[in-house]
ZALUM-212738 format. One line per field, with one value per residue (C-alpha): x, y, z. Coordinates in steps of 0.25 Angstrom, whole numbers, always signed. Layout:
BEGIN
x <- [X	...]
y <- [Y	...]
z <- [Z	...]
This chain:
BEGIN
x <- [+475	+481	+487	+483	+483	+485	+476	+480	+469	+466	+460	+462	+476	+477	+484	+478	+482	+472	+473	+465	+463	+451	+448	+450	+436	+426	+424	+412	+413	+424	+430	+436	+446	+451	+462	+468	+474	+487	+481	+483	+490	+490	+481	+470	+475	+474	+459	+458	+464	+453	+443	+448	+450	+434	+432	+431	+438	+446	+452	+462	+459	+472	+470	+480	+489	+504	+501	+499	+506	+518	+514	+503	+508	+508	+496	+487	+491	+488	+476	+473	+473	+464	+453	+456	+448	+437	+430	+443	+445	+432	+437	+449	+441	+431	+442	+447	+432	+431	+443	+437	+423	+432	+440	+427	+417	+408	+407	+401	+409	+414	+422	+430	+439	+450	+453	+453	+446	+436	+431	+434	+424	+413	+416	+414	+399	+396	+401	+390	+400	+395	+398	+390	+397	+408	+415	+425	+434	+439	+435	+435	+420	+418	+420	+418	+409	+396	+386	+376	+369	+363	+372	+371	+384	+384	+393	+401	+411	+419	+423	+433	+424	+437	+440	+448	+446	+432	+424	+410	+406	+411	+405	+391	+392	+396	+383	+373	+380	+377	+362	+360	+363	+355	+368	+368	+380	+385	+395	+402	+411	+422	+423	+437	+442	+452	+454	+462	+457	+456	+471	+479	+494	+500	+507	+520	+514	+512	+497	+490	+485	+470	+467	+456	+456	+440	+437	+444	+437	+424	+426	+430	+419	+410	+413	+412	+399	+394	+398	+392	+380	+381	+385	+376]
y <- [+327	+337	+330	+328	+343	+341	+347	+349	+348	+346	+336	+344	+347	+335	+341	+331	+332	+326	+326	+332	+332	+338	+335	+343	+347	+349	+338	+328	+328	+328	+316	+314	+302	+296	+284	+273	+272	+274	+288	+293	+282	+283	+272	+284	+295	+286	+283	+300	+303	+295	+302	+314	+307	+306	+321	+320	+331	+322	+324	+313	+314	+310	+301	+306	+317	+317	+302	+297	+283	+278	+264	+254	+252	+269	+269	+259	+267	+280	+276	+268	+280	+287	+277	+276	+291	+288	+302	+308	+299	+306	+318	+315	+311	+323	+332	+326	+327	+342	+346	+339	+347	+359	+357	+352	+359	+360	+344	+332	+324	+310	+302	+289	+281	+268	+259	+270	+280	+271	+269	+284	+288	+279	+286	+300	+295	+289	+304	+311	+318	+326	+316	+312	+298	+290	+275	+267	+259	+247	+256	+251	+250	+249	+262	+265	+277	+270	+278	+284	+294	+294	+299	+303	+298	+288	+276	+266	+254	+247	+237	+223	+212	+206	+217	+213	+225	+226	+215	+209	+213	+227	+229	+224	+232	+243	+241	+241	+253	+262	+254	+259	+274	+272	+276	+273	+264	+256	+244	+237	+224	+219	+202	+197	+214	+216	+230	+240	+236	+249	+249	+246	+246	+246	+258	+252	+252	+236	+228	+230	+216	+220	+229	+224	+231	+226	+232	+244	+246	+242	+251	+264	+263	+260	+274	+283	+275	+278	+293	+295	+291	+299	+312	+310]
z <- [+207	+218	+231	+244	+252	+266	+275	+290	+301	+315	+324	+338	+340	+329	+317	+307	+292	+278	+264	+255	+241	+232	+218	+205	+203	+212	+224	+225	+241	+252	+259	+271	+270	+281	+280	+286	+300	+294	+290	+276	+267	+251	+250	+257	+249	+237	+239	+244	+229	+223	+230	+224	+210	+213	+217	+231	+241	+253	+265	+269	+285	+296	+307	+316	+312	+316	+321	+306	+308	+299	+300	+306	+318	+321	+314	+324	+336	+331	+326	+339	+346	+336	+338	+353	+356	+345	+349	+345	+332	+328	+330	+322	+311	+311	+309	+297	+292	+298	+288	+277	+279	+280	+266	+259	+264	+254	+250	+254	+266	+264	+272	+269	+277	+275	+288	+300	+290	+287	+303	+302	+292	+300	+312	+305	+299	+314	+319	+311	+301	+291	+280	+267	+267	+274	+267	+277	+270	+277	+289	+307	+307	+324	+330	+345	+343	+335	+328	+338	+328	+314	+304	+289	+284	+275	+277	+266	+273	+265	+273	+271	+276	+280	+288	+301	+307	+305	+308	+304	+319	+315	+301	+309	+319	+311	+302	+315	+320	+307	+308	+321	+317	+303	+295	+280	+278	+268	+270	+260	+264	+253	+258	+261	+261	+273	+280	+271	+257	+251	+255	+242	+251	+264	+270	+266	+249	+250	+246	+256	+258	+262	+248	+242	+228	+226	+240	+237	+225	+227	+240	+234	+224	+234	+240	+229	+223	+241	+238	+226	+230	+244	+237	+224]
């Protein structure tokens, strides 16, 4: 498999730089990958690899250019003041999806997301992007800017139930917000699954304490059984 290129782009004045990686053969579709509030980690570019391994095009989108954090405490404030603007956070994340459209031009657009690349994928389906299919993994279901419109995205979650960061009042009202715009959604909750299970370390290399290897796995296959069906 060839490496990860990397791909400069812009939000603005925001230089902004992704990964992308294209199968050996002919690619089934093109997927915007958006990762965890640390930004990329090899845990993302694992599961980006895998998506190649599967023929798919990605793009490994990036949160906050020369901000990427070192290390949690860098990475809450940075991404704190991404979410604090949540018209400019859109925009953010439309550029990523702009320069995947623009090195894929020709496939179908998926998206997928872990932690804040999971809210981050919902956002884009609520903003009426151009995309076949969108799954959040272990994503922030509330957001500040609710769906208003009809949209023909369709969505996967796979969400922790034990989650402490998203809430049972959050997954419900999560569920009546995609109701009330008729989305087509699908939700699947993993019992006793903390936030991060698809997470197999911490940034330092240790277990990561939440993984949940059955999540993980019934996860991931959950996607590519939700993109078969989406792409035919």
């Amino acid at each position: 498999m060839s490496a990860f290129q990397r791909v400069d782009y812009v939000d603005g004045d925001k230089p902004l730089v992704g990964l992308h990686m294209r199968p050996e053969g002919p690619a089934r579709a093109a997927v915007a990958v958006f990762p965890t509030f640390m930004n990329s980690t090899p845990g993302v570019e694992a599961k980006a690899r895998a998506l190649v391994e599967a023929g798919y095009a990605v793009l490994i989108g990036d949160f906050y250019g020369p901000e990427t954090p070192s290390d949690f405490q860098q990475a809450f404030a940075v991404m704190t003041k991404l979410r604090s603007d949540p018209d400019a956070m859109r925009t953010r994340l439309r550029a990523t999806i702009a320069k995947l459209r623009d090195l894929e031009p020709d496939l179908p657009q998926l998206a997928i997301g872990f932690c804040l690349g999971g809210f981050a994928v919902l956002e884009m389906a609520r903003d009426g992007q151009d995309l076949a299919a969108v799954v959040s993994f272990h994503g922030i279901l509330e957001t500040p800017l609710k769906a208003k419109d009809e949209f023909t995205t369709r969505i996967l979650v796979c969400h922790g139930d034990a989650d402490a960061l998203v809430p049972r009042s959050q997954v419900m009202a999560f569920w009546e917000e995609m109701d009330a715009v008729k989305a087509n959604w699908h939700f699947h909750s993993y019992s006793g699954t903390e936030h991060g299970f698809t997470n197999r370390a911490m940034l330092d290399g240790s277990p990561n304490p939440a993984y949940d290897a059955s999540a993980d796995r019934q996860s991931w296959a959950a996607m590519h059984s939700f993109f078969d069906e989406v792409l035919g």
